[in-house]
N, C-alpha and C positions, 0 to 999 in steps of 0.2 A: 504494500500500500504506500504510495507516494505521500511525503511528509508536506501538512499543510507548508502553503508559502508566509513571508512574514507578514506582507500587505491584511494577506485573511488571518493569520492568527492576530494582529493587533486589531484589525476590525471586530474579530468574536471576540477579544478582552473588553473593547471601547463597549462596546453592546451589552456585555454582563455586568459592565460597573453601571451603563445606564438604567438598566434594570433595575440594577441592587438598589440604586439614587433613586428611581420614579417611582417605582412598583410601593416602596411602602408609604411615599408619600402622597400618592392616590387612595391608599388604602387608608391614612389615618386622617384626609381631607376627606372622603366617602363619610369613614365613622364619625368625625366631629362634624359633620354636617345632618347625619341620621341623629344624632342626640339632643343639637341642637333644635332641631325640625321638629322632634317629638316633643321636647319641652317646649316648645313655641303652641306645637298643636294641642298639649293638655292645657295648658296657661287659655288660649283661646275659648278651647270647647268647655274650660268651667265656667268661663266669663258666660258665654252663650248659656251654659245650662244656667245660670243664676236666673240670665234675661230672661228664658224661656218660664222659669219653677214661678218665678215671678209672673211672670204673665198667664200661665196656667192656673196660677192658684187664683189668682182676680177674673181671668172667664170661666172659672167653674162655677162662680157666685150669679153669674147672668144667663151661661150656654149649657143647654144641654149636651152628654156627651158627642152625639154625633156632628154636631155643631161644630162644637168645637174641633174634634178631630178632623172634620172638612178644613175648618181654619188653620191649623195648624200643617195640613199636606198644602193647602196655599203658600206658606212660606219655607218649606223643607227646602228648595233648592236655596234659596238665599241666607238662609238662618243656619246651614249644615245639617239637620234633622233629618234622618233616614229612617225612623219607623216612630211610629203612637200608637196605644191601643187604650182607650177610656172603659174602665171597667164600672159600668153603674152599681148604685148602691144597692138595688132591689134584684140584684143575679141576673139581670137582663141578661142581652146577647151585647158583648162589648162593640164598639166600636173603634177601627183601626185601622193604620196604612203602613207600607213596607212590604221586604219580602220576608217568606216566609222563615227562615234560618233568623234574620234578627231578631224576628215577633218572638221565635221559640224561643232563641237567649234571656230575650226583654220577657217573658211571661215567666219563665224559672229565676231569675234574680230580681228581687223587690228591695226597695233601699229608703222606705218613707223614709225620712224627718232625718235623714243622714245626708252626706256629701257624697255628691256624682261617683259612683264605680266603673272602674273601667274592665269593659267584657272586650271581644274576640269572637268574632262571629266573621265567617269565610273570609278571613283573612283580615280580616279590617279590623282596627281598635276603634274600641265606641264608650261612649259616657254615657254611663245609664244614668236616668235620675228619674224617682216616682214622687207624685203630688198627691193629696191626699183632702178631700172637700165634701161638705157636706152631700152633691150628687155620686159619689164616689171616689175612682183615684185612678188619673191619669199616670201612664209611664209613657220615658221619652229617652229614644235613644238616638244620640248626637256622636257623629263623627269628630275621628279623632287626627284623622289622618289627610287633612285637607290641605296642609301647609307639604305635607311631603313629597307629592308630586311635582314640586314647585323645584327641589332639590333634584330630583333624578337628573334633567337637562343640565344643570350647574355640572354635576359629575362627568355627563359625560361630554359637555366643551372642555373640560381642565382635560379628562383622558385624550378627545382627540388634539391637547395643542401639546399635550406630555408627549404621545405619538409621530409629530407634526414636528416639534424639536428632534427627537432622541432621529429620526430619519435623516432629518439638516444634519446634525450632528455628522452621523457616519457617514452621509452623502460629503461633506466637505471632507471629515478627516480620508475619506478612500482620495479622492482628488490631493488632498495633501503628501498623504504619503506618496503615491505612484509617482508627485514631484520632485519632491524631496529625498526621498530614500530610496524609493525603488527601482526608480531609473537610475540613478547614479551608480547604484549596486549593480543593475544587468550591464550597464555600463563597463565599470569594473571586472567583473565577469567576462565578458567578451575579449578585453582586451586581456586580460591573464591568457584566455582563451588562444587568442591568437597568438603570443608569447609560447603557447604550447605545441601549438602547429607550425612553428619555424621564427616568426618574429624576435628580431635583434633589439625591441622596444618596446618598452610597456606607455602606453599613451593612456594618458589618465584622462577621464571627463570631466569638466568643469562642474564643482555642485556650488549650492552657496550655505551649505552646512557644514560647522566646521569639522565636527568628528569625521563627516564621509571624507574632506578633501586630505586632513593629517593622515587619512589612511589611506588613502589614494597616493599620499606621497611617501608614506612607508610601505607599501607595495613596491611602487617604485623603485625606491632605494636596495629595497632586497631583492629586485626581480635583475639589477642594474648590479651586485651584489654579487648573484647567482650566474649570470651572465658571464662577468668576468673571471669569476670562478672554473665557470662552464671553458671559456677560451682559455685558461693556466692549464688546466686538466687535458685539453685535447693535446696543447702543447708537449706536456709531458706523456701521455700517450704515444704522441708520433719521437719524441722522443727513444721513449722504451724502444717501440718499433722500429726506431734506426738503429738502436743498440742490439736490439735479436736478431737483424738483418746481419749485421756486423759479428757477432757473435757465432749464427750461423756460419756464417763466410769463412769465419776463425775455425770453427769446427769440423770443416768439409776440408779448411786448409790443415788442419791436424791429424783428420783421418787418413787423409793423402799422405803425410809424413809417415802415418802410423803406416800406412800401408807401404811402403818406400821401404821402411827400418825395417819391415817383417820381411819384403823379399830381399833386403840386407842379409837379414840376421838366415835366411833361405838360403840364399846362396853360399852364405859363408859357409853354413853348415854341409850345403850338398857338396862345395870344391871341394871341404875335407872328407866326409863320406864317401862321397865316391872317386875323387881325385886320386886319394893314397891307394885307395884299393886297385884302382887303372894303372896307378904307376907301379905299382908290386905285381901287376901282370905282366905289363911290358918287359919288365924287366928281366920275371919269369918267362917271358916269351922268348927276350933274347938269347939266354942260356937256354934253354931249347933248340933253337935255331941254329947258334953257333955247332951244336953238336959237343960229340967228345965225354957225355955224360954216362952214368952206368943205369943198364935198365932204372934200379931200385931209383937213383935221382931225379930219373926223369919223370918215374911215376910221383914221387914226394912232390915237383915242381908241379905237374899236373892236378895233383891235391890242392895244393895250393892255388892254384890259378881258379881252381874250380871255388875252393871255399871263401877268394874274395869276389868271385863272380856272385854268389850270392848272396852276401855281404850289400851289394851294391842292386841285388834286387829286392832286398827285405828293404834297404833305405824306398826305391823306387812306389815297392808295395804301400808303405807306409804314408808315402804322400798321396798317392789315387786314394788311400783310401780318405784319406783328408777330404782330400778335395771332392769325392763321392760317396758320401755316409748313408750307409742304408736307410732308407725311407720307411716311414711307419706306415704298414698296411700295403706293402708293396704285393706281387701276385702270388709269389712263392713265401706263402708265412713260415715263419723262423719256427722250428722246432722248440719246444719248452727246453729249457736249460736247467741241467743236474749240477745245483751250487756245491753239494758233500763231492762231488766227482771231480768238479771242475777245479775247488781247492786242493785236492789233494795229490791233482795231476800238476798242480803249478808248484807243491810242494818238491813232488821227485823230479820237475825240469830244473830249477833253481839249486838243487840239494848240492849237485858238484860245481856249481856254478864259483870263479874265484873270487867274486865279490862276497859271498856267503861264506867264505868257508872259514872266517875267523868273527861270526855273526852265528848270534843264538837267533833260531826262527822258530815262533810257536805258534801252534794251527789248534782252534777250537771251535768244532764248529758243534752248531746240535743236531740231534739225530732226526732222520723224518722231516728234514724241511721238505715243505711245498718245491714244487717246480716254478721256474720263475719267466718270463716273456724274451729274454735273452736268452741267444743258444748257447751251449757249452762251450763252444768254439770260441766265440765272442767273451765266454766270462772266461775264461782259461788267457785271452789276450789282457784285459783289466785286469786282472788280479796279478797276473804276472806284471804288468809297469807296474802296479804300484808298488808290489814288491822289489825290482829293481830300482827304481825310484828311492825307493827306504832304506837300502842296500847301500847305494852311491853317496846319501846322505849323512852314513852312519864310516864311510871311508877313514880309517888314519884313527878311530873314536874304539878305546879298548870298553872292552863287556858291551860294544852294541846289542842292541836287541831289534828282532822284528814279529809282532804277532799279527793271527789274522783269525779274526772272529766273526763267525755267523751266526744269527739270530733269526728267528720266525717274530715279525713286529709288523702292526698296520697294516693286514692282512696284504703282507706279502715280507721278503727277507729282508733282513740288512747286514751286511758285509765292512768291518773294519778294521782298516790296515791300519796300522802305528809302530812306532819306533818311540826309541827315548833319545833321540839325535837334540841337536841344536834347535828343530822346527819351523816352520817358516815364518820371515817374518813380516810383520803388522805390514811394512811398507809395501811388500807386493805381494800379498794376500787375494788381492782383486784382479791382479796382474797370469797368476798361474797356468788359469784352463786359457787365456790366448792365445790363438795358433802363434806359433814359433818363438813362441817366447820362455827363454829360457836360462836358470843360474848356469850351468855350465859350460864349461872353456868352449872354445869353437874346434867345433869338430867330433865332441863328446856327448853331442844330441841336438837334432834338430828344432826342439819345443814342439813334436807336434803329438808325442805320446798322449799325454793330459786329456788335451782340447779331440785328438782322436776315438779315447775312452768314454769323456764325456756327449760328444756324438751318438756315439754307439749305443747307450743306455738312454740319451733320449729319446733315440727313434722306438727304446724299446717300452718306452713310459717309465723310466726310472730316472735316476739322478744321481749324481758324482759332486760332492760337498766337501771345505775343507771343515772342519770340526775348531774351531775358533776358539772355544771355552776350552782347548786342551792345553794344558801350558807344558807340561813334562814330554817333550816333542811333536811329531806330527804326528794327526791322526786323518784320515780318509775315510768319508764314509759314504757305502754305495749303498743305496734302496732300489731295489724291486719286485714291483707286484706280483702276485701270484698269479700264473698261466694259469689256462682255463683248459684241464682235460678234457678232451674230446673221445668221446666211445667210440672204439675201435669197430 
């Protein structure tokens, strides 16, 4: 429901206090005029009865009743007398005028040698008074209410000029206000209005009141205020936004660096990788070639040729596999992965290994774990770097240690590898899983073990985490969900 406007609610308040003002003083000029009228009307009609008792009593000495009572309906309109009835002395048949309701009043209340009584008879107050004479005893009943007709019109001219005003009244005050207030306000209005629809100015309307114009002009000021608030703000807005443009710009130019430094840190890594192993072929080629050698040598040099041949394709492997990580959902789904298998196969590859062999390595895993969405193959490749990983870090460090624990957790496993080494630290914590980024010398890993691990368990819904609250060395920890057997 739409909220009265101000114009109509000041008009319905001007209207109730008119009311409140008129209404009772109609009401108590009605009653002081009904009180007065009646006391005017008894004052009169005893004056009359005195005339009339008086005249009655001196023609009962000469008229018979009917006489008389003929005489006395002769003057009823002008004297106020609305009924007589002459009751003779000898029980005649009386003689009388009026209607019938007064006569019965005037016949049931008798008042000889008393003072006028006032009866009520349809509606009408009356003066009874009886007369009392040697041919018997007149009764006469005289109106009481002859003055109060007189009053009705009085009331209702004062009603309609109380009317006639309270109308002027709110006929001006509406014209007033719509002058004075109400237009200045739509006024006001409008142009806020259009200050909202794009305008750079609030144009105030002329009133000649002063509250509307101080507020016209404190509109103003704050709309003037807002404004230029409004243009600091977009300022620094486009501001910002040359600064994120800029910032971008820096970012795309860092990523580029980044990307620079990683095929740096690439290439560094592959000329030794595969460099040394190329150059210990050749060289094993060339004593080949030259001859002169004994079977048994030539076959050791062929060994040899052969074991950095692949040397230099496990590096090659390693980066396709980087650069093409198997995809989740691909057509050939990866068989479930046996976690108790797949540690304990990475235990007996590592076991003669000469990084391990002056390192305590301890394996605990628990029995009846679930199958996990990673193949074996793939967890035998994670669990192995991170164990060489933990291995490399614990180099030169006496009583190293490395364990590796599996858990059934969060319905599916989790796998953590730790050492009690130095651990990594704070400063490239965020740095690790990067492709190619790596603490070691050049030549002694490419950085792409990590970030290839972590791949790998992506695509399989899992995750590769460093463990951060571990401060007694590194800790790693792999989660994956539990594969979904399929009935055979």
């Amino acid at each position: 429901m739409q909220t009265p406007g101000l114009r109509l609610q000041l008009l319905l308040l001007l209207g109730g206090l008119l009311v409140l003002t008129f209404l009772p003083l109609q009401l108590a000029l009605a009653t002081y005029t009904q009180i007065t009228l009646h006391r005017l009307n008894d004052s009169q009609a005893r004056a009359l009865a005195r005339v009339l008792g008086a005249y009655v009593e001196e023609a009962t000495q000469r008229l018979p009743p009917a006489e008389l009572i003929a005489s006395l309906q002769r003057q009823a309109t002008s004297s106020g007398l609305v009924a007589a009835t002459a009751q003779p002395a000898d029980g005649s048949e009386p003689s009388q005028f009026g209607d019938a309701a007064t006569l019965a009043v005037l016949t049931r209340h008798a008042n000889a040698g008393r003072e006028p009584q006032v009866l009520r008879a349809a509606e009408q107050r009356l003066l009874a008074l009886e007369v009392l004479g040697p041919a018997g005893s007149v009764r006469l009943a005289i109106s009481a209410d002859s003055a109060s007709a007189r009053g009705a019109p009085l009331i209702r001219v004062f009603a309609l000029y109380t009317f006639l005003m309270a109308t002027s009244l709110l006929v001006i005050a509406y014209f007033a206000l719509t002058h004075l207030i109400v237009r200045p306000l739509d006024g006001l209005s409008g142009a806020a209005q259009s200050v909202t629809l794009g305008s750079r100015q609030l144009l105030v309307p002329e009133t000649r009141v002063r509250e509307l114009s101080e507020l016209g002009a404190s509109l103003k000021r704050m709309t003037d205020s807002l404004l230029a608030k409004e243009d600091s703000l977009q300022q620094q807005i486009d501001e910002v936004a040359r600064t994120t443009r800029e910032l971008d710009k820096a970012q795309r130019e860092l990523i580029r660096s980044e990307r620079l430094a990683s095929v740096g840190r690439l290439a560094a890594g592959l000329a030794h990788e595969i460099g040394n192993p190329v150059a210990a072929m050749l060289g094993l080629a060339d004593l080949v070639l030259d001859g002169g050698l004994s079977p048994e040598e030539q076959r050791d040099f062929i060994k040899r040729m052969r074991a950095e041949t692949e040397r230099v394709n496990r590096t090659l492997r390693e980066l396709l596999q980087f650069a093409r990580p198997p995809r989740e959902g691909a057509d050939a789904p990866m068989a479930p992965g046996d976690v108790e298998g797949a540690i304990h196969d990475t235990a007996a590859l590592v076991m003669h290994q000469d990084s391990l062999r002056d390192l305590e390595l301890s394996i605990d895993v628990h029995p009846g774990l679930p199958r996990v969405t990673l193949g074996t193959q793939q967890l035998i490749q994670v669990v192995l770097n991170l164990i060489l990983n933990a291995a490399d870090a614990l180099q030169g460090q006496a009583g190293g240690r490395v364990s590796v624990v599996a858990r059934s957790r969060d319905g599916g496993v989790s796998i953590l590898v730790e050492d009690n080494g130095a651990g990594v630290p704070s400063a490239i914590a965020d740095q690790i899983f990067e492709p190619f980024f790596t603490t070691k010398e050049v030549g002694k890993g490419t950085g792409l073990g990590l970030s290839v691990c972590q791949s790998l368990l992506a695509a399989a819904g899992g995750s590769l985490s460093l463990d951060t609250s571990h401060t007694s060395g590194a800790r790693f920890v792999v989660h994956l969900p539990e594969a979904e057997v399929r009935p055979s």
